[in-house]
C-alpha positions, 0 to 999 in steps of 0.5 A, spaced: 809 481 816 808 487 812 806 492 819 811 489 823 815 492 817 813 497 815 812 500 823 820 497 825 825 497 819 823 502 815 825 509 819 832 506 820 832 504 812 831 512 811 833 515 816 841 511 814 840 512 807 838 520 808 843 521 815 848 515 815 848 514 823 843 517 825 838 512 823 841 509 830 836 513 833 831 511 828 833 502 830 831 504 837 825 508 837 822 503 831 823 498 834 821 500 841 815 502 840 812 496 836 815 492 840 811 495 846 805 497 842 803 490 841 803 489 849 799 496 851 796 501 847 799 506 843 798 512 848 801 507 853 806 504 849 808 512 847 809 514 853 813 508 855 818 509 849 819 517 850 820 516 857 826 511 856 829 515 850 829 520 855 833 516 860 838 515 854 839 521 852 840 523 859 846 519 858 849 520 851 855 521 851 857 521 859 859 514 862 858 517 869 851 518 869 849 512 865 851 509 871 846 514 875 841 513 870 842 505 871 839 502 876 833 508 876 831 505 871 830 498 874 827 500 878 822 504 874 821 497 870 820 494 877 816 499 879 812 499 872 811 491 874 806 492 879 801 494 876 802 490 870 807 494 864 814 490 866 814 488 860 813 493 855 818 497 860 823 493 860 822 492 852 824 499 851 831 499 856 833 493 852 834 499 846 835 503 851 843 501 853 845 503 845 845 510 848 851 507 854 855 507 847 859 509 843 857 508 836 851 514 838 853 521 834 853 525 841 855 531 838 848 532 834 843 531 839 838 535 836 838 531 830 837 525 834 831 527 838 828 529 831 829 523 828 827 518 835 821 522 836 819 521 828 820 514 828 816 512 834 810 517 832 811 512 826 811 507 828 805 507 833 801 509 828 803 504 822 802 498 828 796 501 830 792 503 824 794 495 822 791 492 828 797 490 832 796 493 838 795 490 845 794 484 841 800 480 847 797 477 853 796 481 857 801 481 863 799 479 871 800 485 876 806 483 880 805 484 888 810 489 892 813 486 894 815 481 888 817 489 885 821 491 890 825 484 890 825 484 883 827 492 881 832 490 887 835 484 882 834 488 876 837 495 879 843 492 881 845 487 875 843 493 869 848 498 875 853 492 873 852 490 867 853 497 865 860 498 868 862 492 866 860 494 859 864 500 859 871 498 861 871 492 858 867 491 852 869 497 848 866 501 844 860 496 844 860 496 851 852 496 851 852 489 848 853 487 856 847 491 859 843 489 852 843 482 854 842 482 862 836 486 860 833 482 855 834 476 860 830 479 863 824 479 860 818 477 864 815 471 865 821 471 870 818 463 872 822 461 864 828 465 866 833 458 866 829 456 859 828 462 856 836 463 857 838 457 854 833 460 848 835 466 848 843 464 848 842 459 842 839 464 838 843 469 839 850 464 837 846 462 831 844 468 829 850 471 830 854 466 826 849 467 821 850 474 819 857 474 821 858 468 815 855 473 810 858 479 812 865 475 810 862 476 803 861 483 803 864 489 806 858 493 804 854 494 810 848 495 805 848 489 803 846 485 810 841 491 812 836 488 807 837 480 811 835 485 817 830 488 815 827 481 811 829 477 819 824 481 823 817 480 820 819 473 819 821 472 827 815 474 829 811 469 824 816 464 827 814 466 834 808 462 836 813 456 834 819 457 836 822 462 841 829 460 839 827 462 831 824 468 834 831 470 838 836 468 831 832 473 826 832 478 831 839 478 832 840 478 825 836 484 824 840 488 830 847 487 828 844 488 820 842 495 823 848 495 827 853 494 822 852 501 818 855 504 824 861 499 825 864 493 823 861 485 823 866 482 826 867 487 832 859 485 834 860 479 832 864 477 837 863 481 842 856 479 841 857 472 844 861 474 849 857 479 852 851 473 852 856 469 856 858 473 861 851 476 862 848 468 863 853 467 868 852 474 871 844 472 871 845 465 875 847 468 882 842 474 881 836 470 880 838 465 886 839 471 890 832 474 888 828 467 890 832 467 897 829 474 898 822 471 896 823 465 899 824 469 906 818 475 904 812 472 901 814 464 900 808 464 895 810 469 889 816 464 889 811 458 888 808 461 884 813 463 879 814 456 880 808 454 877 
């Protein structure tokens, strides 16, 4: 707990008390990197976590080319799936959709990438030398064409989340993409349950944290809940799914509220989770007719 600390809530704790909204920057390279060294090794994770930053600054501060970025992206995810890495890529994109909006300061984009590589050098190294990383299952190779279906769904549902998000969320449009992503979160044979998981964590979450931003206007008062929510989700983990999701929202929109106020995230968090699981449904049925109709046993297997 103390790692997972360290490694993850620290450079945005610093980075927010020294430079205000730039410890964004910091949430999103902490947070990535632990999250995917505990998959791969350090270097690996690195690599992942860099290339994802620079898909995102790519896309700071311009809508139409996120839109571009979008479905490349998925494909990456889908392509990295093959050889059994979907899961720290994915991880990455999940903070990757923060740069989509517009609680990022575009107009220090020198700073952000300062701040966004120190943070994932941190927080590699902390996860490494605390004997974290690659502690996960390993994840199975994908077949090609279950990538190729795959990174088609992905490509196409992140393409339209991303959009959505834009035009009818607000400045908090990357809560849409964000929840598409995270559902889709290998294995893909739990996706139904984990998305119930993952919407009751979420609510619960979400109300939490909004009931206590009601008590304070102080944005620093809850940062501490966020920072105490992560270590203790991944201790929950092993025992509850749901458990794991609640403290990670909790600590998501805890870091969030610096830049922007509780109740706006709040409620575009829950209504973002809703429209993406609906989204979700057709994208799926449609991904295992195409495996139905490809290669039948990628399908049985994911039933398995």
């Amino acid at each position: 707990m103390a790692a997972t600390m360290l490694a993850a809530a620290l450079p945005p704790i610093v980075c927010g008390l020294l430079f205000g909204k730039l410890a964004i920057a910091a949430l999103i390279a902490s947070m990535s990197a632990h999250l995917a060294a505990k998959d791969v090794r350090p270097g690996t994770a690195g690599l992942i976590v860099f290339s994802t930053g620079l898909a995102g600054f790519v896309c700071l501060g311009q809508p139409d080319m996120t839109l571009l970025v979008a479905p490349m992206v998925g494909i990456a995810a889908a392509s990295a799936g093959h050889y059994g890495f979907a899961r720290p890529v994915i991880r990455g994109l999940i903070f990757w959709t923060i740069f989509t909006s517009f609680l990022m300061p575009a107009d220090q984009p020198e700073a952000l990438f300062l701040v966004y590589c120190l943070s994932m050098l941190w927080s590699l190294t902390v996860t490494h030398l605390a004997g974290l990383s690659a502690t996960m299952p390993p994840e199975e190779a994908a077949s090609s064409q279950y990538s190729v279906v795959f990174g088609a769904v992905f490509a196409v549902g992140l393409a339209i989340s991303v959009y959505v998000g834009q035009r009818h969320f607000g400045a908090h449009g990357f809560w849409f993409p964000l929840t598409f992503v995270a559902l889709c979160l290998p294995p893909h044979g739990q996706l139904f349950s984990r998305t119930l998981q993952r919407g009751v964590g979420t609510v619960v979450g979400t109300l939490i944290l909004f009931g206590l931003g009601q008590l304070t206007a102080n944005p620093w008062w809850l940062a501490p809940i966020g920072v105490v929510a992560l270590p203790l989700g991944f201790r929950i983990l092993p025992m509850s799914y749901t458990g794991f999701i609640t403290c990670l929202t909790i600590t998501v929109l805890a870091f969030l509220n610096i830049a922007t106020d509780i109740d706006t995230l709040a409620f575009e968090r829950l209504a973002t989770m809703g429209a993406a699981a609906v989204m979700m449904a057709p994208l799926a049925a449609l991904g295992a007719l195409a495996l139905w109709l490809i290669k039948p046993e990628a399908l049985r297997a994911l039933q398995e």
